[in-house]
Structures are given as structure tokens and as C-alpha cells.
C-alpha positions in Angstrom: 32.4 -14.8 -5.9 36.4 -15.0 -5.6 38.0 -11.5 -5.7 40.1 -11.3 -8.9 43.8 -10.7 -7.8 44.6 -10.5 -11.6 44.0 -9.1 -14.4 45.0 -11.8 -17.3 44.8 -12.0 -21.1 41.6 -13.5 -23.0 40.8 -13.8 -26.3 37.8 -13.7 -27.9 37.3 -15.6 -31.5 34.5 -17.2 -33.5 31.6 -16.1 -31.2 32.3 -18.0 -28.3 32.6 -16.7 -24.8 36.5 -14.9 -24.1 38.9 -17.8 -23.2 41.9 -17.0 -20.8 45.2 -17.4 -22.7 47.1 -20.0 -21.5 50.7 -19.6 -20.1 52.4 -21.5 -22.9 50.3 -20.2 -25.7 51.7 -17.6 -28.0 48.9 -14.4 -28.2 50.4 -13.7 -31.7 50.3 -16.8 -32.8 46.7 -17.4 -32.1 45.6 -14.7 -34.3 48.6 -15.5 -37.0 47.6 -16.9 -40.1 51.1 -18.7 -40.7 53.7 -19.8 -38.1 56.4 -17.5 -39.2 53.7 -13.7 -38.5 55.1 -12.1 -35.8 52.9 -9.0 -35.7 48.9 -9.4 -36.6 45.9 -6.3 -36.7 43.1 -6.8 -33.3 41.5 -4.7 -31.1 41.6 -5.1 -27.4 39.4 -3.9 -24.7 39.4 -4.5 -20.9 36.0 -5.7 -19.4 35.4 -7.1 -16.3 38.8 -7.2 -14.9 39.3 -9.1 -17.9 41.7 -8.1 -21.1 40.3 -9.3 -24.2 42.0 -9.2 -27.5 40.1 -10.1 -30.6 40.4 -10.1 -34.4 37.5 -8.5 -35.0 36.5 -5.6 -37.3 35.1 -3.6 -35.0 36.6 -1.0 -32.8 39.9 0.6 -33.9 42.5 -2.1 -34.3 46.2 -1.8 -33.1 49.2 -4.0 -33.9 50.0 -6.7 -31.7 53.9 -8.3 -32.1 56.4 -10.9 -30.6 59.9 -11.1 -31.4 61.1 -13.7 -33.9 62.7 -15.1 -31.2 59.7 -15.6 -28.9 60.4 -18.2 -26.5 56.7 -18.9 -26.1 56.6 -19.2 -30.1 59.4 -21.8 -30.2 58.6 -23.7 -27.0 58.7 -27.8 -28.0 56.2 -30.1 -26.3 58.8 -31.3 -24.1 59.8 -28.0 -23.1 56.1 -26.9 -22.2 55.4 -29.5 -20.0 58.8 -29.2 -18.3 57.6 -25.6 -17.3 56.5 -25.6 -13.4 53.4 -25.9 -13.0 52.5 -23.0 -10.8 54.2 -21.0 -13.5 51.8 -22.2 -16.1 48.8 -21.5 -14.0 49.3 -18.1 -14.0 48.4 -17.1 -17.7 49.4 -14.3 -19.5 49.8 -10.9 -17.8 48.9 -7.6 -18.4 50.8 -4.8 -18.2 50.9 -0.9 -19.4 54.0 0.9 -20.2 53.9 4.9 -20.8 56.0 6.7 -23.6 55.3 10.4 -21.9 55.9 12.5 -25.2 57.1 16.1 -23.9 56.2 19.4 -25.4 59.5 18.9 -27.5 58.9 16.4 -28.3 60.9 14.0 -25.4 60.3 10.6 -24.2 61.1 9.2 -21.1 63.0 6.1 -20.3 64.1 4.2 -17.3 66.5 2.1 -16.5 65.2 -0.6 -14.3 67.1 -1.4 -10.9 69.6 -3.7 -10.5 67.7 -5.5 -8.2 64.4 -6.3 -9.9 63.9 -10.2 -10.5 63.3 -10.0 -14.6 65.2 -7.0 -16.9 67.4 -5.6 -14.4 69.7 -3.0 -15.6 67.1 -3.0 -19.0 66.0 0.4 -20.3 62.5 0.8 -20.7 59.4 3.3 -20.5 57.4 3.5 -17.0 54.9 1.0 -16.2 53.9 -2.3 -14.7 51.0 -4.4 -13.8 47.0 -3.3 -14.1 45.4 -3.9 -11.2 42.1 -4.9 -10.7 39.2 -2.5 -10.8 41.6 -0.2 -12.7 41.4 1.3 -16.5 44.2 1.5 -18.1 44.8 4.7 -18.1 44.6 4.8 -14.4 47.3 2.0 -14.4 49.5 3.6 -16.6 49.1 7.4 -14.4 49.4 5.2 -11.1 52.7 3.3 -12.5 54.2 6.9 -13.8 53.7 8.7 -10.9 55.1 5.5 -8.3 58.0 5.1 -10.4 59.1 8.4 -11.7 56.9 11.2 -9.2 55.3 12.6 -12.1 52.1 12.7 -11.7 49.7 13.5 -14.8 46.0 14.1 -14.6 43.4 11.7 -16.7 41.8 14.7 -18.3 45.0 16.6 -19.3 46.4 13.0 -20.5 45.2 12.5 -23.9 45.9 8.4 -24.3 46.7 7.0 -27.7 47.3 3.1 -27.8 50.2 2.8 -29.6 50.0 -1.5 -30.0 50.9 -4.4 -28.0 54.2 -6.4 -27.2 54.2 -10.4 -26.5 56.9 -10.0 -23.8 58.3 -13.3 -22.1 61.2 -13.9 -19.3 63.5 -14.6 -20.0 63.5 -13.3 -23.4 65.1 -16.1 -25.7 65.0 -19.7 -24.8 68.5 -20.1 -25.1 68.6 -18.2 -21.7 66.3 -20.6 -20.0 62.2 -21.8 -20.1 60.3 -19.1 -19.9 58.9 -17.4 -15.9 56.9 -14.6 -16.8 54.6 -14.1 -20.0 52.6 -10.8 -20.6 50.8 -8.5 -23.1 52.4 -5.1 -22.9 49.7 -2.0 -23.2 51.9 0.6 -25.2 50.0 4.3 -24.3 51.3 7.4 -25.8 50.7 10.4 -23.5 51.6 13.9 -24.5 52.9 16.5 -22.0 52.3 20.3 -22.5 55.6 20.8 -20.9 59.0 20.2 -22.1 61.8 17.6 -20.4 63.4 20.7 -18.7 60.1 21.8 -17.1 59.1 18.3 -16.2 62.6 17.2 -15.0 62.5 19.1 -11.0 59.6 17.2 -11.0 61.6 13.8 -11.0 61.8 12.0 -8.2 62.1 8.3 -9.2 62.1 5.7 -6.9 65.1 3.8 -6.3 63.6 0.2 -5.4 62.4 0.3 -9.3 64.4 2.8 -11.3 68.1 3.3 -11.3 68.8 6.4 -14.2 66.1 8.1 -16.4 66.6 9.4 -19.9 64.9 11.9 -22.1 65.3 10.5 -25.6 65.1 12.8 -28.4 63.8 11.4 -31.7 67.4 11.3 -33.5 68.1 8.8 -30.4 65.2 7.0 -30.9 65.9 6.0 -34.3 69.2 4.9 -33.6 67.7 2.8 -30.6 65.2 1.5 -33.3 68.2 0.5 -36.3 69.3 -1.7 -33.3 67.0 -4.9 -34.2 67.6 -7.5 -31.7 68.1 -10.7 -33.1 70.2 -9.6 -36.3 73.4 -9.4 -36.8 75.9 -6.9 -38.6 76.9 -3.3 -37.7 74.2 -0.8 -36.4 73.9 1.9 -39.1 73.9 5.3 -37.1 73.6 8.7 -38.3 77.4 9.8 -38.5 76.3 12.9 -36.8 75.0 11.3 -33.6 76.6 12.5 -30.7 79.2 9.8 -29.1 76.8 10.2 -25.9 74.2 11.6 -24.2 72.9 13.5 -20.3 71.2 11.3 -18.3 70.2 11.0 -14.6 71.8 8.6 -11.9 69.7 7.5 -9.2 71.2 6.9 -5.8 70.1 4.2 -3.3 68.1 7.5 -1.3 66.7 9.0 -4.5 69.0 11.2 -5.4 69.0 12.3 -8.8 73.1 13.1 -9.9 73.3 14.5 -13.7 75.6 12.1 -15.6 76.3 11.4 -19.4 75.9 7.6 -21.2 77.3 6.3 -23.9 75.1 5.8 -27.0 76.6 2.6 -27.4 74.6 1.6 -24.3 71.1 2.5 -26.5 72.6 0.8 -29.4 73.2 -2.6 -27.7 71.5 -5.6 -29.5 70.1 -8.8 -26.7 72.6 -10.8 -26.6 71.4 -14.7 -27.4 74.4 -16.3 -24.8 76.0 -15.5 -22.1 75.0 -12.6 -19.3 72.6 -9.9 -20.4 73.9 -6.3 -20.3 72.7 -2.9 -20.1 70.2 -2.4 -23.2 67.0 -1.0 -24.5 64.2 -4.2 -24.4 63.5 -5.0 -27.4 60.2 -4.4 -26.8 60.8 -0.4 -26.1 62.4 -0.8 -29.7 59.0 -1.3 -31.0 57.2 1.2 -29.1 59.9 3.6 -30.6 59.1 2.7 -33.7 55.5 3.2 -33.7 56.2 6.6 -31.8 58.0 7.7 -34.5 55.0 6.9 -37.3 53.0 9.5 -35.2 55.3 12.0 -35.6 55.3 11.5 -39.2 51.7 11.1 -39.8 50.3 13.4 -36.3 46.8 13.3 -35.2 44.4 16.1 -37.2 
């Protein structure tokens, strides 16, 4: 039997066996009941080195969402077949991103390196590929620890699925067809320490993560007003402070303390021209559903 190199999306409807997810098919949309959803209700498990998402009742269901401006949504014919096609073998992705909620309630965000092939210079929460053989959990504690130095044990991590994001790159089509297209695994874990007691432990690594950020939840929300894809001004809470500490990493690792505008964490995607320094829209709608659990916590 071939050793699987990756783990890849399939779905599982009507009864029949899970099918893999092909490259230029929309997740969302095959669980949508109209064009225009952009968020549906399923339940996911990963099997066999296999993720499958279902519609199912059964199981504890999450929300999965694209953007409205999904470039896998919108593809034409035309444009789907002019996709290379060693890009469109390679299915759809799966990846796990970690909101690490401190004990005051903190989350941590990077800002990925300058360097990296897709998002550079994008802020985001830790994570990256599941490998083979692993949980997700394990993915998510393996991708913390290699990007950030934190390192979390499984039985003092508590996971909560928060939902899934239909991420493609680039993100809008105006910025070119589509190279990568993944499933994002949202998991909420909760610290018992606070962002000062956690933060000697930093020690991000440079070839992934150039500045890290421990967002507070007035922050958050005003990341959150910041819908990508709208236009108009940003409505902000007029006490919001004009910027807030961060932490610069150097080429070696070294962490410098530094402050950021919060006009960098209020920056909408821009649909022309070069991308800039922003939240991904996608860590907008983790925010957003880490916010409902603070409003309605676990009992």
C-alpha cells in the first residue's frame, strides 16, 4: 500500500463511501443549499489519514465558512481548466491553526515571515499542515511549539473546535487563479497562565514568524468590525488605544519589544494592487467565534 504523504479533505454525503474533494471544488458549496451560503452546519472527523466533513446529524456539528469572495466559489469553467494541472491534483488541504486563550484571557497571533510563499507579512494564529499518522491535536501542539517554543501538554490542553475556514491562495481571484486550497481546523486551547507568564517562554522561529501579538478581546473586536470585502469606515470603539505592544523578531530569534499601530489590525484585503500587512480574513472569523465563547463559556 502507498504511504500517504497527505492528509486531504473528503466528504462524505448520501451513504456512499467518503470522496476526496477536488482542487477546484468549493467545500462550502457542496454542502450549501443555494449558491450565495457562505457558512453551512457539519461535523468533521479525521479517519484514516483521511479528513471527512459531513452533513450529517450525528456528532457535534461546527460551522464551516468561505469568504463571499471565494476564489474557488467564483472560478468559471474556463478559469478551472486553465489551473495547472499538478495544482489541481493536489486536492484540498488540511490544516489546524491554534487560538491559545491565556489565563486573561489573551490570544496569540503571528505575523507570518516575509519570506513565506503564500500570506507573507499576514497576521494569523499558529499552525500549519496535519501530518500523517497525527490527531489534530498533536498537529496543532506540534505547529505551536515549532513556531512559537511553547510547548503545551495534550492532557493539560483542553481542545474545543471552534469551526472551519475554506482558505484559498491567493485569496480573491482578482489577484490571480488560485495555488493553494485548504480546510482550516480552528482549535481553541486554554492556558492556565497569563500572556506575561507565558511570554519568557517565547521563542519563535524566525524562518516562519516575524512579530507575535497578545490580543486582548477589545482588539479582537475591532479586528472583527474589519470585514474584508466591504467597504466604508471601520467603526472602532473611540476609546481604543491608537496602538498596541508587540514583539519584533530578528533574523536570529531575537525577540525586541515594539509597539503597532491598530490601524495595522484594522486593515481590510485589499481586492488590487499589492497585499499589505493585515489580519487574514480568516483569523477574523476565528475571532469572532472566540468571542461567542466568552459570552456564552462552557458549564
Amino acid at each position: 500500500m502507498e504511504k500517504v504523504r497527505r492528509v486531504l479533505v473528503h466528504v462524505y454525503r448520501e451513504r456512499a463511501a467518503p470522496q476526496q474533494v477536488q482542487f477546484v471544488q468549493s467545500v462550502t458549496g457542496l454542502f450549501a443549499d443555494c449558491d450565495d451560503d457562505d457558512e453551512v452546519a457539519v461535523s468533521c472527523s479525521l479517519d484514516s489519514n483521511q479528513f471527512v466533513v459531513s452533513r450529517g446529524a450525528e456528532g457535534r456539528q461546527i460551522p464551516l465558512q468561505r469568504p463571499a469572495f471565494c476564489p474557488i466559489k467564483h472560478l468559471s469553467a474556463a478559469q478551472a481548466a486553465a489551473i495547472p494541472l499538478d495544482v489541481q491534483r493536489r486536492g484540498v488541504d488540511v490544516g489546524v491553526s491554534v487560538l491559545l486563550q491565556t489565563a486573561n484571557q489573551r490570544l496569540l497571533l503571528t505575523r507570518r515571515a516575509n519570506q513565506l510563499r503564500t500570506f507573507p507579512n499576514v497576521w494569523v494564529p499558529p499552525g500549519g499542515h496535519v501530518e500523517p499518522d497525527e490527531t489534530l491535536l498533536d498537529a496543532g501542539l506540534r505547529e505551536l511549539e515549532e513556531e512559537t517554543g511553547l510547548q503545551l501538554e495534550p492532557e493539560e490542553a483542553s481542545p474545543t473546535l471552534l469551526g472551519l475556514w475554506e482558505s484559498a491562495f491567493p485569496a480573491m481571484l482578482s489577484r490571480g487563479l488560485p495555488r493553494r486550497h485548504h480546510i482550516v481546523v480552528y482549535m481553541l486551547l486554554r492556558s492556565s497562565l497569563t500572556h506575561l507568564q507565558l511570554q519568557p517562554s517565547l521563542s519563535p522561529s524566525p524562518a516562519e514568524v516575524s512579530a507575535c501579538v497578545w490580543v486582548d478581546v477589545r482588539l479582537a473586536r475591532a479586528v472583527v468590525a474589519a470585514v474584508d470585502g466591504e467597504d466604508g469606515e471601520v467603526r472602532l470603539d473611540a476609546d481604543l488605544p491608537a496602538s498596541f505592544s508587540a514583539s519584533q523578531v530578528s533574523a536570529d530569534g531575537v525577540l525586541t519589544e515594539s509597539s503597532l499601530p491598530l490601524a495595522v489590525f484594522v486593515t481590510r484585503a485589499p481586492s488590487s494592487g499589492p497585499d499589505v500587512e493585515r489580519v487574514s480574513t480568516g483569523t477574523k472569523y476565528a475571532l469572532k467565534l472566540w468571542l461567542r465563547t466568552l459570552k456564552t463559556p462552557d458549564t
